[in-house]
C-alpha positions as CSV (number, residue, x, y, z in Angstrom):
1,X,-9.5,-2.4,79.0
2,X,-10.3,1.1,77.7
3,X,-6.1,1.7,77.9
4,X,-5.5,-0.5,75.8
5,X,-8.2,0.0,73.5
6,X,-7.2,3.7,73.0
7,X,-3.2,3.0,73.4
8,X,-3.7,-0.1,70.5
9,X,-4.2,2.6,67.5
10,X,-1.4,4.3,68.5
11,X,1.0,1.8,68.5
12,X,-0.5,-1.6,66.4
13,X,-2.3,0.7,63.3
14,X,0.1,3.0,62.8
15,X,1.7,2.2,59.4
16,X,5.1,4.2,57.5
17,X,4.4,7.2,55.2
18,X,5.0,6.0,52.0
19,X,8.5,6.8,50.0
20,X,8.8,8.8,47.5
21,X,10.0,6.5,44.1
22,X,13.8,6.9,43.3
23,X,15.0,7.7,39.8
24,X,17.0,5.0,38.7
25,X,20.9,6.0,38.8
26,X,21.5,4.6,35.2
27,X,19.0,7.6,34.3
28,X,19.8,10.1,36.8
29,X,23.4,10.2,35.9
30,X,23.0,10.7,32.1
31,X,21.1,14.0,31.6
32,X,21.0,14.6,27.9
33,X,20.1,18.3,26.9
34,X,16.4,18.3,25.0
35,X,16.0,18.1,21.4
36,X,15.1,21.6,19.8
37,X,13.3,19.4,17.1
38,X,11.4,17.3,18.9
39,X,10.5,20.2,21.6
40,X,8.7,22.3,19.1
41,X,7.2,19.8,17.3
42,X,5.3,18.4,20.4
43,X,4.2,21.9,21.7
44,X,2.3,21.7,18.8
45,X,-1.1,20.8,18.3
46,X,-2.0,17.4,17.2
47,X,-3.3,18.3,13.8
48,X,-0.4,20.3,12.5
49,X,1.9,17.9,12.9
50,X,3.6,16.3,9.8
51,X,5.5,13.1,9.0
52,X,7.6,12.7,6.1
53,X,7.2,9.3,5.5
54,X,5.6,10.2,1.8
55,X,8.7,10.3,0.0
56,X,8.0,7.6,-3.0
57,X,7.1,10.1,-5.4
58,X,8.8,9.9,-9.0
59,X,8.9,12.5,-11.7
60,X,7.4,11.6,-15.1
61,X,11.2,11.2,-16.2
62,X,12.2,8.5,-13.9
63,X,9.1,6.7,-14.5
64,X,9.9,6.6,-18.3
65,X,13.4,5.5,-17.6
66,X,12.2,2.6,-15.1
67,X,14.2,-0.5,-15.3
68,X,11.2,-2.5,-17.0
69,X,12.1,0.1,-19.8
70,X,15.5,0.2,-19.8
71,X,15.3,-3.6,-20.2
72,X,13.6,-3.3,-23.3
73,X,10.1,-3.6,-22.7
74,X,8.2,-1.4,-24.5
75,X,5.2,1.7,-22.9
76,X,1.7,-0.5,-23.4
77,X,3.6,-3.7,-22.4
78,X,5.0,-2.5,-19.2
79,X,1.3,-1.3,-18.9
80,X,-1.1,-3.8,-19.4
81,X,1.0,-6.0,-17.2
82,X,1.0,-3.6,-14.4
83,X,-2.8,-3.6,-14.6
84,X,-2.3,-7.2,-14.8
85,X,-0.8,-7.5,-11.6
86,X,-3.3,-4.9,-10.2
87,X,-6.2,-7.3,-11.1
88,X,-4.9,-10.0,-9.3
89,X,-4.3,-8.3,-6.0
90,X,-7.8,-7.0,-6.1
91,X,-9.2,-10.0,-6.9
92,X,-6.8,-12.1,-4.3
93,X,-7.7,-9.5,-1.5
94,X,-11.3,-10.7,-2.2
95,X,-10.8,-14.5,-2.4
96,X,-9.0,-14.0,1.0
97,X,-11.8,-12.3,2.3
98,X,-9.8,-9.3,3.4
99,X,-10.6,-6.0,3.1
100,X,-10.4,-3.2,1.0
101,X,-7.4,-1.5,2.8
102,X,-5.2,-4.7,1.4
103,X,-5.9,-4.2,-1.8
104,X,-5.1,-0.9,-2.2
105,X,-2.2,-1.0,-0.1
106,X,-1.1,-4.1,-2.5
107,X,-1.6,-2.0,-5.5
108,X,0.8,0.6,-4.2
109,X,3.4,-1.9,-3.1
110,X,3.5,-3.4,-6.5
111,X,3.6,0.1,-8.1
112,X,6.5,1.1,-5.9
113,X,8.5,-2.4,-6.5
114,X,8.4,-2.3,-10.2
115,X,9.4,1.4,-10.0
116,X,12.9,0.1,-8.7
117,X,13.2,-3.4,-10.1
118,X,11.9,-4.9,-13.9
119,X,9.7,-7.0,-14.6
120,X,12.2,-8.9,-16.7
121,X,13.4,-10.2,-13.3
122,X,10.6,-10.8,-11.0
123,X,7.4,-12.3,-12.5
124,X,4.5,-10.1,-12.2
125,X,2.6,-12.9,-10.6
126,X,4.4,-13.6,-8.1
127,X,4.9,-9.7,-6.7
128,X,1.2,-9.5,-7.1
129,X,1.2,-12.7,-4.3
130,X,3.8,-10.9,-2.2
131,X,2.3,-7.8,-2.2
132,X,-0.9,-8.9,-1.0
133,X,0.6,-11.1,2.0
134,X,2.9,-7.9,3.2
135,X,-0.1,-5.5,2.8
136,X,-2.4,-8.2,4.7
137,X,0.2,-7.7,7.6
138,X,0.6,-3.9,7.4
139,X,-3.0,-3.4,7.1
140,X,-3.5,-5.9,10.7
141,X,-5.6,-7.6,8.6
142,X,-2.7,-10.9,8.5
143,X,-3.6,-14.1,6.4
144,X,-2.0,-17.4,6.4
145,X,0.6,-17.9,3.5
146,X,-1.0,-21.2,2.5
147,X,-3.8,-19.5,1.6
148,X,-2.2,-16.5,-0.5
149,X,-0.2,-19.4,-2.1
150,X,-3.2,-21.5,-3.3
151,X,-5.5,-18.7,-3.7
152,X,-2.9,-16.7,-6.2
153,X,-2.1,-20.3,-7.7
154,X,-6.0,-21.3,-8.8
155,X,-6.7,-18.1,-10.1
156,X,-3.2,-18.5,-12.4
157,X,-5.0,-21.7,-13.6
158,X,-8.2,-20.0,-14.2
159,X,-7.0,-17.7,-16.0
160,X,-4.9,-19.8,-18.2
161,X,-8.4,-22.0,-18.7
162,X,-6.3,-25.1,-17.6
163,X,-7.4,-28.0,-15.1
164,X,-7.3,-26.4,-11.6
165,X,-5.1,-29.1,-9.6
166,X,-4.4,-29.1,-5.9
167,X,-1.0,-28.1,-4.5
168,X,0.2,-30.7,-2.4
169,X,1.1,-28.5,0.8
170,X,4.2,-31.1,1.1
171,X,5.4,-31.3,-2.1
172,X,8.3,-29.7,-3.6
173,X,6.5,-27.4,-5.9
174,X,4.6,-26.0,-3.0
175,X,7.8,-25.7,-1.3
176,X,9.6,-24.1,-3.6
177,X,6.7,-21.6,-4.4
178,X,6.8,-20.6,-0.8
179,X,10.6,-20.0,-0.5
180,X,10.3,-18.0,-3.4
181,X,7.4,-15.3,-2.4
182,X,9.3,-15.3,1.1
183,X,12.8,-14.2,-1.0
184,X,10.3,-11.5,-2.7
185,X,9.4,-10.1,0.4
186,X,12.5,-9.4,1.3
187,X,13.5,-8.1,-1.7
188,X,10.3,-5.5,-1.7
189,X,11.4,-4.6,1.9
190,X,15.0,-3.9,0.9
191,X,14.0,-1.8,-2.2
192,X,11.6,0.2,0.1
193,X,14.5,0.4,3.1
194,X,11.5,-1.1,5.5
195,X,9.2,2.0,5.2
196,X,6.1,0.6,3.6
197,X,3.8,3.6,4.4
198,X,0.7,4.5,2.2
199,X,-1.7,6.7,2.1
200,X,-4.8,6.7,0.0
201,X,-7.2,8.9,-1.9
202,X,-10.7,7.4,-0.2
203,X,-10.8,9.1,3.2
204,X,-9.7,12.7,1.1
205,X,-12.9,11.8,-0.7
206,X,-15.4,11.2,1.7
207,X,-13.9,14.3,3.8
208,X,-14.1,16.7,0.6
209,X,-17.3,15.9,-0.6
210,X,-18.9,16.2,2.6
211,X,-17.3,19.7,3.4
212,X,-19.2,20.5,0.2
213,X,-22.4,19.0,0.5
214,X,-22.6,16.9,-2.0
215,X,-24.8,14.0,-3.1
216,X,-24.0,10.2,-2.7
217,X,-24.2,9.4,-6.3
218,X,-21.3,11.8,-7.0
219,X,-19.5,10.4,-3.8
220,X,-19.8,7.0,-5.2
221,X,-18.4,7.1,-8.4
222,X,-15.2,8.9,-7.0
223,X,-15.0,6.6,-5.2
224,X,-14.9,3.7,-7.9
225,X,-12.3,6.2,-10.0
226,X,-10.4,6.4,-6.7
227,X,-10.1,2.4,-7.1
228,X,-9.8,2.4,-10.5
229,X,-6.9,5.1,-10.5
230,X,-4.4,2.5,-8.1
231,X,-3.8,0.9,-11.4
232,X,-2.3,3.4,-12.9
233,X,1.3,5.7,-11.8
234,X,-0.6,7.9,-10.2
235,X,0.2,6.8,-6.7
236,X,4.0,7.4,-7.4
237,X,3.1,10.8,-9.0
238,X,0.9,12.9,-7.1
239,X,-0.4,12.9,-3.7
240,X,-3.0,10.9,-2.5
241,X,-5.1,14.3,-1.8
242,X,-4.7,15.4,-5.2
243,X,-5.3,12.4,-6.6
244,X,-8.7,12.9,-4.8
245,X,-9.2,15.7,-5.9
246,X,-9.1,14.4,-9.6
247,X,-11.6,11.7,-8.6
248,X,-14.2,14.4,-7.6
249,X,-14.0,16.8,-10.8
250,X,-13.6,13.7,-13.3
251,X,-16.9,12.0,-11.2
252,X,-18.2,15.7,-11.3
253,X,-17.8,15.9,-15.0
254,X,-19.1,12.5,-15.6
255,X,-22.5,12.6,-13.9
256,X,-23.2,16.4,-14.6
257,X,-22.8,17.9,-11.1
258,X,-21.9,21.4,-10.8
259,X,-19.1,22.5,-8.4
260,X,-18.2,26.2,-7.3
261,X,-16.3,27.8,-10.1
262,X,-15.9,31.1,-8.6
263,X,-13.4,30.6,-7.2
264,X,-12.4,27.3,-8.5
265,X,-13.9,24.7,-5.6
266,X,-10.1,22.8,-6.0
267,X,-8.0,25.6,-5.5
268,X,-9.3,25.3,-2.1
269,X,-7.5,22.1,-1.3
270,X,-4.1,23.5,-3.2
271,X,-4.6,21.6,-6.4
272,X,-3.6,23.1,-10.1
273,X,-6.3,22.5,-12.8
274,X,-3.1,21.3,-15.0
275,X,-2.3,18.4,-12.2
276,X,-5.8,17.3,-12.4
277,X,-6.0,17.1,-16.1
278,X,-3.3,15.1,-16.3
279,X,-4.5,12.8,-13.6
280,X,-8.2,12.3,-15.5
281,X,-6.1,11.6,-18.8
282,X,-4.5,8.8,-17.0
283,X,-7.6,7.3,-15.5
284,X,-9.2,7.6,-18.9
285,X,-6.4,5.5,-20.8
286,X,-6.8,2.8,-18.4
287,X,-10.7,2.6,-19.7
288,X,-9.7,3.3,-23.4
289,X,-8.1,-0.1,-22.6
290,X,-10.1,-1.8,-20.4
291,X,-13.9,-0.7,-21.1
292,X,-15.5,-0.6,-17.0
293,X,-18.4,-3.2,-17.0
294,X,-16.8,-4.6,-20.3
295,X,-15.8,-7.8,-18.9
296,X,-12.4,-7.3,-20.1
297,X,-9.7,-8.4,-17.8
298,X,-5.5,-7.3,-18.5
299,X,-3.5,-10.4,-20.2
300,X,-0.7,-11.7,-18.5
301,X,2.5,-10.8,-21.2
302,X,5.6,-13.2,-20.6
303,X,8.4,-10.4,-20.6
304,X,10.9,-12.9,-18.5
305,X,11.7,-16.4,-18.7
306,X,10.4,-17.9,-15.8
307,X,9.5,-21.5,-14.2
308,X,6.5,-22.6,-12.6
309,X,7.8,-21.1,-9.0
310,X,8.1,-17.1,-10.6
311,X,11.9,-17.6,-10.8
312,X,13.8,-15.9,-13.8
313,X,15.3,-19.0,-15.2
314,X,18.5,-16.9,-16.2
315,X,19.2,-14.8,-13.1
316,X,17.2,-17.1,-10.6
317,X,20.6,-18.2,-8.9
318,X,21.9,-15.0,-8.5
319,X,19.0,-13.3,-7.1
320,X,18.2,-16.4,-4.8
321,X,21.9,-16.0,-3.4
322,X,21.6,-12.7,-2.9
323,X,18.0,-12.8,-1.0
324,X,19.4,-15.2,1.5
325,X,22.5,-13.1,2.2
326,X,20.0,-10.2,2.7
């Protein structure tokens, strides 16, 4: 009994070393030399690493030959309805009960669109519903497009101070409102070549003001400029740090808060003083327009002919045609 008790490990328990894994031989055989590239760029530390996916930025010239104004809509028209369309994705993003992300990545999308395409062709409202239902999914934040359709479609009424009827989720209106934000969607992501990156001002703010100690009050109110300021060019002109940066000293300026002059506190985050006055001048022609707290909202401005479903009645086949091909 004690033979076999000792001899039983030895032969019963005794188990194979395991094997080494094998490299597959569709990967073994094709050694490719390494990238030069992509080998110094991930010896480096995380934080000095760069993308270059911020490449939507427009001089001042090609944003006063857009193709709203080479249709023959006029500075103030083109606008009002861009702070129009603004409007609406702000208040959309909030009927929708998303958040804040949406809204000012819908703002952006918009700016970016119309930068490319008129507004003689697509109707404003429409690319204001669009852009809130692609920004919803780029921000993970995805709503149903029932609900952008009827939201974006009772505020139209409101607006308009008519009767605010249901759309029938089988009728053909409803139908043909939903093939045609779909057909806008794809026209936004051909224009932008499927990069629909943004970047905004707000986390530059909180970041700058508390490396300089500042108080809430003044954080606040660049904050509300930083909002405010999507509804202008800007985004398509500056950075989103610099635009920041314009936030602070127009908020600083505002509520009377002092900020290192010697040296200048922005040259510290690479900004010109002429950049920023240009930026606040922007800011302030949107509420030489708009009064904040006023009430006042933007006026929708027919520039296009187009039916019920956002479709330009004169180029509506065309486009449609070539949105399905696409």
């Amino acid at each position: 009994w004690q033979r076999r008790q000792v001899r039983a490990p030895c032969v019963a328990h005794r188990r194979p070393a395991p094997k080494a894994p094998r490299t597959p031989p569709s990967l073994s055989r094709c050694k490719r030399p390494p990238n030069a590239a992509a080998t110094a760029v991930s010896s480096l530390p995380a934080w000095m690493i760069a993308t270059s996916l911020d490449n939507f930025y427009l001089s001042d010239e090609a944003l006063q030959s857009s193709p709203t104004r080479r249709a023959g809509v006029d500075e103030e028209t083109e606008f009002r309805l861009t702070v129009f369309g603004c409007e609406l994705i702000q208040e959309g993003t909030v009927l929708l009960k998303a958040t804040q992300a949406v809204a000012c990545t819908g703002q952006v999308l918009l700016h970016r669109f119309y930068a490319k395409k008129s507004m003689t062709a697509f109707d404003m409202k429409r690319v204001a519903a669009t852009a809130v239902f692609l920004a919803c999914k780029l921000e993970e934040n995805p709503r149903k497009l029932r609900d952008v359709i009827n939201v974006f479609h009772r505020m139209a009424r409101r607006r308009e101070h008519k009767l605010i009827d249901h759309l029938e989720y089988f009728s053909k209106r409803y139908e043909d409102v939903r093939q045609d934000l779909i057909r806008t969607e794809r026209h936004m992501l051909r224009e932008f070549g499927f990069c629909v990156h943004a970047e905004h001002p707000h986390k530059f703010v909180l970041n700058y003001l508390r490396m300089m100690e500042q108080p809430n009050e003044l954080m606040q109110c660049a904050w509300s400029l930083v909002n405010d300021s999507l509804r202008t060019s800007l985004c398509l002109r500056f950075t989103a740090d610099a635009v920041a940066v314009a936030c602070i000293f127009l908020a600083a300026r505002t509520l009377g808060v002092a900020l290192p002059e010697e040296p200048p506190w922005y040259e510290l985050f690479d900004v010109k003083l002429e950049d920023i006055e240009v930026m606040c001048e922007s800011i302030l022609a949107l509420y030489a327009m708009l009064p904040p707290g006023g009430g006042c909202r933007a006026e929708y401005i027919a520039v296009g002919k187009f039916d019920e479903t956002g479709t330009n009645a004169a180029a509506g086949a065309g486009s449609g045609a070539g949105a399905g091909a696409g």
